[in-house]
Structures are given as C-alpha cells and as structure tokens.
Phi, psi and omega in degrees: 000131176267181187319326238253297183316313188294316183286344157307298185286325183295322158306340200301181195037023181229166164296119164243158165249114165283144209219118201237144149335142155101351181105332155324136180221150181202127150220176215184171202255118164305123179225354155190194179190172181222203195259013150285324190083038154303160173214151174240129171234129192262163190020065226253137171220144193233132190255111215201087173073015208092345180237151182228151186236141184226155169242138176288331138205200201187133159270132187242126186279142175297318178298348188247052156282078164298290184231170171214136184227185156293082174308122158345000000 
C-alpha cells in the first residue's frame, strides 16, 4: 500500500481541507476516494473569493487536486 493511500483511508470520516486549481478550497467531512483521487465529501462548504457555499455532498474530480490535509 503506498503512502499517499494509508493516508487517505486514515483520513476517511474525518474533516479535510482539499486545496483545488483555480483558487478553490473546500472542506467536509471525508468519505470516500478512488485511485483518481476522486473524492465524495459530506457537509462539504467551498471557499471562493470570499464566498462560501455549502453541500451536503460533493464530488470532487482528482485532476482539479492540489492537496489534501487534515482541517482545523
């Protein structure tokens, strides 16, 4: 298993902040990804310029990814 995956699954169920191309930031309680680094995220609120928008849930596509860390 590689690094990038153990740290993936240690995250599920927990609050991530994902950091997307475009300026975007979004975070939500992780729930699950695949080997795209798609991700579905639940009580998801997305940070934009100042305006934040929320979802209950949200796919996020792996190609618009920078990073992903553990959220405050």
């Amino acid at each position: 298993m590689t690094s990038t995956v153990a740290l993936l699954k240690n995250s599920l169920n927990k609050q991530v902040l994902v950091k997307l191309k475009g300026g975007r930031e979004i975070r939500g309680l992780l729930r699950g990804f695949d080997q795209h680094l798609n991700l579905i995220l639940e009580n998801a609120e997305e940070s934009r310029e100042g305006q934040n928008r929320r979802f209950d849930y949200m796919l996020v596509r792996g190609d618009n990814v920078i990073f992903i860390s553990p959220a405050p």
